[in-house]
C-alpha positions as CSV (number, residue, x, y, z in Angstrom):
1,X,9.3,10.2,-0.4
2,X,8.9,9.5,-4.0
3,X,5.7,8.6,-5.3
4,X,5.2,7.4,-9.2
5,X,2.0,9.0,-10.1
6,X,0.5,6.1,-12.6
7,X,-2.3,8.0,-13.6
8,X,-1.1,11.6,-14.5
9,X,2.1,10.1,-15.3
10,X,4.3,12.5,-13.0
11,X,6.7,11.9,-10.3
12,X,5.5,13.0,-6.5
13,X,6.9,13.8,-3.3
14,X,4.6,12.9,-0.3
15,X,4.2,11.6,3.0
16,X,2.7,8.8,4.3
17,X,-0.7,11.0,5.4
18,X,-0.5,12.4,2.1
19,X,-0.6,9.3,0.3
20,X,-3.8,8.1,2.8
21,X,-5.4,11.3,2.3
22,X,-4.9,10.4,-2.0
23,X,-6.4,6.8,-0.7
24,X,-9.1,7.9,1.4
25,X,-10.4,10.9,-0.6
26,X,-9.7,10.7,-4.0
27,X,-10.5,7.1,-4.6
28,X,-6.5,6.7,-5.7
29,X,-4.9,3.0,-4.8
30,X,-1.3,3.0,-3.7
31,X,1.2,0.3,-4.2
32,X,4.3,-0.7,-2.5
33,X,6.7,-2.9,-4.2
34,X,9.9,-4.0,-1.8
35,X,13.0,-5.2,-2.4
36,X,13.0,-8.3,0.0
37,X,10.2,-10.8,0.8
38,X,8.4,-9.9,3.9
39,X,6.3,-12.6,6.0
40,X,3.8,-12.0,8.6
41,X,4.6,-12.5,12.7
42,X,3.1,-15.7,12.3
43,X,5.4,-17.7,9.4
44,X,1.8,-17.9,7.5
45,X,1.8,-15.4,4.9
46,X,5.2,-14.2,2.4
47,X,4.6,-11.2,0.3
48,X,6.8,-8.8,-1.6
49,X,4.0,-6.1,-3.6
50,X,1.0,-5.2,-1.4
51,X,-1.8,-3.1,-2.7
52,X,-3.6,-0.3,-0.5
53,X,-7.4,0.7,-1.4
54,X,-10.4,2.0,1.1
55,X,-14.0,1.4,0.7
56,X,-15.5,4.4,2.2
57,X,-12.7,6.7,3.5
58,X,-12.3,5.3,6.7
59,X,-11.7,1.3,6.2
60,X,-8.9,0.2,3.8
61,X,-8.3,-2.8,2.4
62,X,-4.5,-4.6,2.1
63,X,-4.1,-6.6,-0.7
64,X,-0.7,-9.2,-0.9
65,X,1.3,-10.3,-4.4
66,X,4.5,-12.7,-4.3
67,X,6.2,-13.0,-7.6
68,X,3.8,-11.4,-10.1
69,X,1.0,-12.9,-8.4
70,X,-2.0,-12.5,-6.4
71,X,-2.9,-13.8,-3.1
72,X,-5.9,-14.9,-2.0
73,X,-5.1,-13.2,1.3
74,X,-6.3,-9.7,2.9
75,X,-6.3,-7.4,5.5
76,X,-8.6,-4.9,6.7
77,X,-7.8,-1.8,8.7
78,X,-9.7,1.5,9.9
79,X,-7.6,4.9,9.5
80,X,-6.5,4.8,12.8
81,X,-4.5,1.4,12.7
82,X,-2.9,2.3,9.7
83,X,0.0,4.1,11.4
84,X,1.1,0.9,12.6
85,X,0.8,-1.2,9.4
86,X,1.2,1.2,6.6
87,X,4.9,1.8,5.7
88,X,5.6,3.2,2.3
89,X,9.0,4.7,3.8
90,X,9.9,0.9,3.5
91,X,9.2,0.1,0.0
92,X,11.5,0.4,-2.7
93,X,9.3,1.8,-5.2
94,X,6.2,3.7,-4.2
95,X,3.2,3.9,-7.1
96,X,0.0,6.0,-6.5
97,X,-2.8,4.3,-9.2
């Protein structure tokens, strides 16, 4: 998929591991802007830019925006539950900070 590299200003093509491995190894921070709102199973939380960053290469931390802003919300995953929740092949745009 297409990755906007912010930092070395260059366009990418990776994979969802890739972009983990760029997370979990090079202290890199991955965002995923989408087209539509998105809300959680439970009708609780509405997002539509979330923010990807790990502590210590094997927890990562989910940060939520709606509309510009920041929410006060977060989620915290180890590597092995990320299959299920990470999913840049969703976003519409794709930016590796």
């Amino acid at each position: 998929m297409k990755v906007i590299d912010t930092v070395h200003k260059t366009e990418l093509d990776l994979t969802a591991d890739e972009l983990i491995e760029q997370v979990a190894s090079h202290n890199r921070q991955v965002d995923l802007i989408f087209a539509e709102k998105r809300t959680d199973e439970d009708g609780y939380l509405s997002w539509d830019h979330e923010n990807w960053t790990c502590v210590d290469g094997k927890r990562f931390i989910r940060s939520y925006f709606l509309a510009g802003r920041a929410l006060s919300d977060y989620s915290g995953y180890n590597k092995y539950d990320l299959k299920g929740y990470f999913r840049p092949e969703e976003a519409q745009e794709v930016r590796l900070g």
